[in-house]
C-alpha positions as CSV (number, residue, x, y, z in Angstrom):
1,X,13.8,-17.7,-3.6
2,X,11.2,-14.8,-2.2
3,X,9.2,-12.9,-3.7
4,X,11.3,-10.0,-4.5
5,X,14.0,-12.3,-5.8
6,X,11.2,-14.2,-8.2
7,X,9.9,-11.1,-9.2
8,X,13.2,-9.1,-10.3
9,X,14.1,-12.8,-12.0
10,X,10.5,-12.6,-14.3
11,X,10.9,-8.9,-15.1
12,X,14.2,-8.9,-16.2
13,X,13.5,-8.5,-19.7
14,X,9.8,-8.1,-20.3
15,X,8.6,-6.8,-23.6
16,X,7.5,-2.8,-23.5
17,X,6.1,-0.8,-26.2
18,X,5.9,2.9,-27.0
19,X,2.6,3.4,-24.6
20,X,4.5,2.2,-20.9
21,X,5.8,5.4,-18.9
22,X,6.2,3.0,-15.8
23,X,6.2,-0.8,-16.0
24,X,6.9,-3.6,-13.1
25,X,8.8,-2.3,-10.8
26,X,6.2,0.6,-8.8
27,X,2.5,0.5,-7.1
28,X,0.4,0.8,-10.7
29,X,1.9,0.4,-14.0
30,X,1.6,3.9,-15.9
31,X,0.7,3.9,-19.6
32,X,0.6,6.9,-21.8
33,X,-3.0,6.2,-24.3
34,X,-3.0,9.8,-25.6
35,X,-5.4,10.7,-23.5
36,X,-5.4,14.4,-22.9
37,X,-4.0,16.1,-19.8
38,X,-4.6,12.2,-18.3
39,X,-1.8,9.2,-17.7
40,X,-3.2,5.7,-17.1
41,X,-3.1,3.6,-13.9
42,X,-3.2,-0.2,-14.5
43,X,-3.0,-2.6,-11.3
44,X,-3.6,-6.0,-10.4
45,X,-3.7,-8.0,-7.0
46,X,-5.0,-10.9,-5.4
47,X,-6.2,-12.3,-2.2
48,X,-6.2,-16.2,-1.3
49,X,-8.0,-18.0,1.6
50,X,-5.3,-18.8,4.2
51,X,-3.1,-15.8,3.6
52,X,-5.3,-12.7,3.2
53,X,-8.4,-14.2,5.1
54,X,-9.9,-17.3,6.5
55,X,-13.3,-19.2,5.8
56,X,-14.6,-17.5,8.8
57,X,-14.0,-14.3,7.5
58,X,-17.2,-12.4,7.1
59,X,-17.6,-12.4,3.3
60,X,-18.3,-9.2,3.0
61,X,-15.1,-8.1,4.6
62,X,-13.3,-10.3,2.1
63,X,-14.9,-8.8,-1.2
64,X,-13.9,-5.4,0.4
65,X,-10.5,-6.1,1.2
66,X,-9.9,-7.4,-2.4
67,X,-10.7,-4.0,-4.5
68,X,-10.0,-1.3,-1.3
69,X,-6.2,-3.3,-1.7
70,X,-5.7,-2.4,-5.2
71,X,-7.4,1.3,-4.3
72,X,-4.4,1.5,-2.0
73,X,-2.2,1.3,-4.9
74,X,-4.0,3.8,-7.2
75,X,-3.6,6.2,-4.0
76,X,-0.3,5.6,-3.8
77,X,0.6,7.4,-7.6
78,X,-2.4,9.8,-6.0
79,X,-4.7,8.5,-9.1
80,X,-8.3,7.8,-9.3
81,X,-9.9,4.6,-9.7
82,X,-12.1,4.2,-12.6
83,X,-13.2,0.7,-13.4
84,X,-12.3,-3.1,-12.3
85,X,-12.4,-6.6,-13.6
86,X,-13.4,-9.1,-10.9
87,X,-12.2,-12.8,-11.2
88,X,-12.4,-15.2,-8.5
89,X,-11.8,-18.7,-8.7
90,X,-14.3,-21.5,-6.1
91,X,-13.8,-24.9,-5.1
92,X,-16.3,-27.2,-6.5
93,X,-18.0,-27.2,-3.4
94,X,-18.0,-23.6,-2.9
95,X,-21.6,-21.9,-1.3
96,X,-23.4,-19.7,-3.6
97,X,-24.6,-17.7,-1.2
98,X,-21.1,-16.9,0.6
99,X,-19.4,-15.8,-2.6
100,X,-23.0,-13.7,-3.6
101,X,-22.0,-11.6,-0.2
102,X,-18.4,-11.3,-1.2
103,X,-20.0,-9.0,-4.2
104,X,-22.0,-7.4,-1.5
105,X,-18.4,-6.4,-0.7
106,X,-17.1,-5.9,-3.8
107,X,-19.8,-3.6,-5.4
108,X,-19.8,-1.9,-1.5
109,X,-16.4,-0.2,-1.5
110,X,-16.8,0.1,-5.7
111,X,-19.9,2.6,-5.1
112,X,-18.4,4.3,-2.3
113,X,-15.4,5.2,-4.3
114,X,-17.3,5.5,-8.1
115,X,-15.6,2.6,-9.4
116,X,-17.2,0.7,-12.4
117,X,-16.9,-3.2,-12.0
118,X,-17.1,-3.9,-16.1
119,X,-16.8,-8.1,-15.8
120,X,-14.0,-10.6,-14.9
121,X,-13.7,-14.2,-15.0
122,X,-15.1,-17.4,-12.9
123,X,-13.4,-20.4,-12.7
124,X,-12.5,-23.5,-10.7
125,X,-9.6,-23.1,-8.0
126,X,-9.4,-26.6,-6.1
127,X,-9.8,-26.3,-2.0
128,X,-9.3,-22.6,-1.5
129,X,-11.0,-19.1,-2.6
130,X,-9.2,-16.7,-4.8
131,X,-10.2,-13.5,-5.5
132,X,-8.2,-11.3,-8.5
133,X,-8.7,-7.6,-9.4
134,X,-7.4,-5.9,-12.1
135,X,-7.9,-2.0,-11.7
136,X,-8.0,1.0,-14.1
137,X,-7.4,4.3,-12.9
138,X,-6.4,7.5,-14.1
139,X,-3.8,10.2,-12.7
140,X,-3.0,13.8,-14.1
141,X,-0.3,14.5,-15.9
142,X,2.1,16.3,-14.1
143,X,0.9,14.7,-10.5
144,X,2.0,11.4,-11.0
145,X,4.5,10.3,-8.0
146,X,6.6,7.2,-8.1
147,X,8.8,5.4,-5.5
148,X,12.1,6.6,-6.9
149,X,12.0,10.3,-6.2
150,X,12.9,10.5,-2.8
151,X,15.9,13.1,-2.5
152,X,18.5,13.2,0.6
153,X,17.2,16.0,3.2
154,X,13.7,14.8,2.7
155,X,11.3,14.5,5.2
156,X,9.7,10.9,5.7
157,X,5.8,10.7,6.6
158,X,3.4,8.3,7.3
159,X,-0.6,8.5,7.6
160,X,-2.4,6.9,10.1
161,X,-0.8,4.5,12.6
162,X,1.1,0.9,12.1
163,X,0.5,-2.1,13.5
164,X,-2.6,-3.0,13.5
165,X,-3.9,-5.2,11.0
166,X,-3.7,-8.5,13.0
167,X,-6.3,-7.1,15.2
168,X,-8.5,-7.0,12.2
169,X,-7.8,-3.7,10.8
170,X,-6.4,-5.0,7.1
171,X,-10.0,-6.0,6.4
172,X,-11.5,-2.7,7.9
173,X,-9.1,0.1,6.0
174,X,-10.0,3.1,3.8
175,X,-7.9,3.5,0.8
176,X,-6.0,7.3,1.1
177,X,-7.3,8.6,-2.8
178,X,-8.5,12.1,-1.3
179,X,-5.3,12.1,0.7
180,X,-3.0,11.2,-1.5
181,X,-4.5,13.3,-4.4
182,X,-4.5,16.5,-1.9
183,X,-1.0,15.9,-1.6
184,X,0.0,16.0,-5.2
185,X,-2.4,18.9,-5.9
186,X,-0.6,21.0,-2.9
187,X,2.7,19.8,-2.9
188,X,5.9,18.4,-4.7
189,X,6.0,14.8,-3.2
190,X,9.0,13.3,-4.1
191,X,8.1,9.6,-3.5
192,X,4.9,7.7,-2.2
193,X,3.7,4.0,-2.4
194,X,1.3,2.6,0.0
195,X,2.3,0.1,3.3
196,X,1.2,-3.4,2.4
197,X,4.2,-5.1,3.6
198,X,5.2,-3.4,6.4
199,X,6.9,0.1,6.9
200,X,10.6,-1.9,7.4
201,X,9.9,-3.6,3.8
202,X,8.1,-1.0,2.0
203,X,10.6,2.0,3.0
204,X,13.1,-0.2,1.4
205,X,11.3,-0.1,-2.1
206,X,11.7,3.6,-2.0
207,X,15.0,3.7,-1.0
208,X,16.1,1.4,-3.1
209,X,14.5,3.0,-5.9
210,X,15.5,6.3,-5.3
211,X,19.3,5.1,-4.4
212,X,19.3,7.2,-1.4
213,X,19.3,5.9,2.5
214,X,16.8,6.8,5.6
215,X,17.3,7.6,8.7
216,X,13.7,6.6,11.0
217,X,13.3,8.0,14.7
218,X,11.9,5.7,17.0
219,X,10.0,7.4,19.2
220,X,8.3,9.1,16.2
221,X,6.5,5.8,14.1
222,X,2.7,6.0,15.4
223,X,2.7,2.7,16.8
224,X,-1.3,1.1,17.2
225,X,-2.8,1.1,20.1
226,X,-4.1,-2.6,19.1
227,X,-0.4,-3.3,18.3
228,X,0.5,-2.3,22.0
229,X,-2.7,-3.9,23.6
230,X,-1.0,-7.3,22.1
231,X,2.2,-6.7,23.3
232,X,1.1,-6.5,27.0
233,X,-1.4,-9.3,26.6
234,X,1.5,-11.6,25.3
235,X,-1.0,-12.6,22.8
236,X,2.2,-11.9,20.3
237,X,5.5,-12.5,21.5
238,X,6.5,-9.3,18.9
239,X,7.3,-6.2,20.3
240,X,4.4,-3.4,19.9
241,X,7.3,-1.4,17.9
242,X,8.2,-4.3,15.8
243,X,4.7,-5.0,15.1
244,X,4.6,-1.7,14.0
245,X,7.9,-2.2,11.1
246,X,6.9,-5.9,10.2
247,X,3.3,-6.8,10.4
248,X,2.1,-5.5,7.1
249,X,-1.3,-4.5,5.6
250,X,-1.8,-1.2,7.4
251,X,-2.7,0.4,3.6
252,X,-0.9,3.7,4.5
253,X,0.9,6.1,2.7
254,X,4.4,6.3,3.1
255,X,6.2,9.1,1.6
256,X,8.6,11.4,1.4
257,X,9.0,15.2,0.6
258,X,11.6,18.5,0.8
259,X,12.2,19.4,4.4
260,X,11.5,23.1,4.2
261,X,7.8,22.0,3.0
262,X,7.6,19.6,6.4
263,X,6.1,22.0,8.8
264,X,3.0,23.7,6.0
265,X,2.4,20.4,4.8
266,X,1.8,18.7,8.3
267,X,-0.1,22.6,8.8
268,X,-2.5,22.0,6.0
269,X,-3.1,18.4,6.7
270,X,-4.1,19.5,10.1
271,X,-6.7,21.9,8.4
272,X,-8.1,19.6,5.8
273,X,-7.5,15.6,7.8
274,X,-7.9,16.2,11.2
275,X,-9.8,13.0,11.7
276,X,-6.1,11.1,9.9
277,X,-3.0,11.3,12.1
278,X,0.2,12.2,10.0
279,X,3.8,11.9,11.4
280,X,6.9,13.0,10.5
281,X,9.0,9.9,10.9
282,X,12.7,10.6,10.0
283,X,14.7,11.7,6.6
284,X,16.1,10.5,3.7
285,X,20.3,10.5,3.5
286,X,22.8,9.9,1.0
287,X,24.1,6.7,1.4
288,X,22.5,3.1,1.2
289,X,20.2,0.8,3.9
290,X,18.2,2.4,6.7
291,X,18.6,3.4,10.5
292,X,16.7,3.0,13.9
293,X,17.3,6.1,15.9
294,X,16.6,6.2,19.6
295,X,17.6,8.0,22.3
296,X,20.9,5.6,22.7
297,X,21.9,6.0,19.7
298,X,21.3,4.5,16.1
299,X,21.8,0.8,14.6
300,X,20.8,-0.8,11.4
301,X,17.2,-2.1,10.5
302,X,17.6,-5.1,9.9
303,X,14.1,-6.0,10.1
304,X,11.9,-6.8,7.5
305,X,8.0,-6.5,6.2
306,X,6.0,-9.8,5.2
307,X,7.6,-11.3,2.2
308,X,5.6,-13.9,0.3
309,X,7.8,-17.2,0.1
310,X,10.3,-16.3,3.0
């Protein structure tokens, strides 16, 4: 059993209540607290020595990754972070002064992106560091965007480029917010989530979602450089374009929006990111699963992103 098998088999019938607009199933859970003109984000995540980092990790870079991850996901409803709890749990013999400079991290990319760390919870974790956020945010109402809006005849985008994170990028990303919120301010996105596991993965939560199909081009995914630089070197035996579907953790937005807004929205972008590369790559279709499309023609992906327990 995977992940995405365990998870549908927990949430099958978890209790709700009168306040949940979205529950398992998206990037934040979306609760409605009567606060005016104002929806709620709620998120949690986790990072764990041997599979988000190593022990030679700088710590820094490990207290960063473990908020800016769950600031991927408030981007990805295109909310704004408000406040976090922090718990980690140490081995017995963990070093005070390495887990002081995972803070360092921590309260870093907090001030840089006004979040409020209110507290959390310490506690013993035998042979490995585990770091847990949970993550309050807020969204307006109206501008909220979920997975399952994606419409055939929509245009499929991506930010940035893919591929990169095993050359060290996952612990160096910024979190899209001002992106992401542009977007929902300007236009009528139909469906967004953020790339943690890899664009062949995550595209398949939206489809999936949104019951439609996709159609990707090729020649259009902005493939890393770092991604290509491996492939040459043989230092991975995965293609640079496979790298680019499968290797997870590039904390990009993926999403997808009408076709006649394609050309302004890549216009203003242009205009107000011209330091972020965005690319059209492909379209939503009726139908089911997704395409490759290259010059010889198109085949099923049958690729996947990273999936825990696989």
């Amino acid at each position: 059993m995977n992940e995405f098998e365990l998870i549908a088999r927990l949430t099958k019938s978890l209790p709700t209540n009168e306040a949940v607009v979205t529950g398992a199933g998206d990037d934040c859970a979306v609760l409605d607290l009567g606060v005016p003109d104002k929806l709620i984000l709620f998120k949690t995540d986790a990072v764990v020595e041997g599979v988000h980092f190593t022990r030679e990790t700088p710590p820094e870079k490990i207290g960063r990754k473990a908020l800016a991850r769950c600031l991927s996901d408030i981007a990805a409803m295109a909310g704004t972070p408000v406040a976090a709890l922090v718990t980690i749990g140490l081995p017995k013999d963990f070093d005070a002064g390495f887990v002081a400079k995972i803070y360092d991290g921590l309260k870093g990319v907090a001030e840089q992106y006004g979040v409020a760390i209110v507290g959390g919870e310490t506690t013993t974790n035998p042979e490995r560091i585990l770091i847990s956020i949970a993550l309050l945010g807020t969204v307006p109402r109206g501008r909220l965007v979920l997975r399952s809006g994606a419409k055939a005849g929509d245009a499929i985008f991506v930010t940035g480029e893919l591929g990169g994170s095993l050359a060290g990028r996952h612990l160096d990303f910024e979190p899209r917010l001002a992106e992401a919120r542009w977007l929902a301010e300007h236009f009528t996105i139909h469906a967004m989530m953020d790339l943690s596991d890899g664009l062949a993965g995550d595209l398949r939560h939206i489809v999936h979602a949104s019951k439609v199909g996709a159609v990707l081009l090729k020649t259009a995914l902005p493939v890393a450089r770092a991604a290509k630089l491996r492939a040459r070197a043989g230092a991975d035996a995965k293609p640079a374009t496979l790298a680019a579907l499968t290797d997870g953790e590039d904390f990009e937005l993926l999403f997808t929006v009408a076709g006649q807004d394609a050309v302004k929205l890549l216009d203003g972008w242009k205009k107000k990111f011209p330091e972020v590369k965005l690319s059209c790559i492909g379209k939503i279709v009726a139908g089911e699963g997704i395409e490759l499309r290259d010059k010889s023609g198109s085949q099923k992906l049958n690729a996947h992103g990273y999936v825990h327990f696989a």
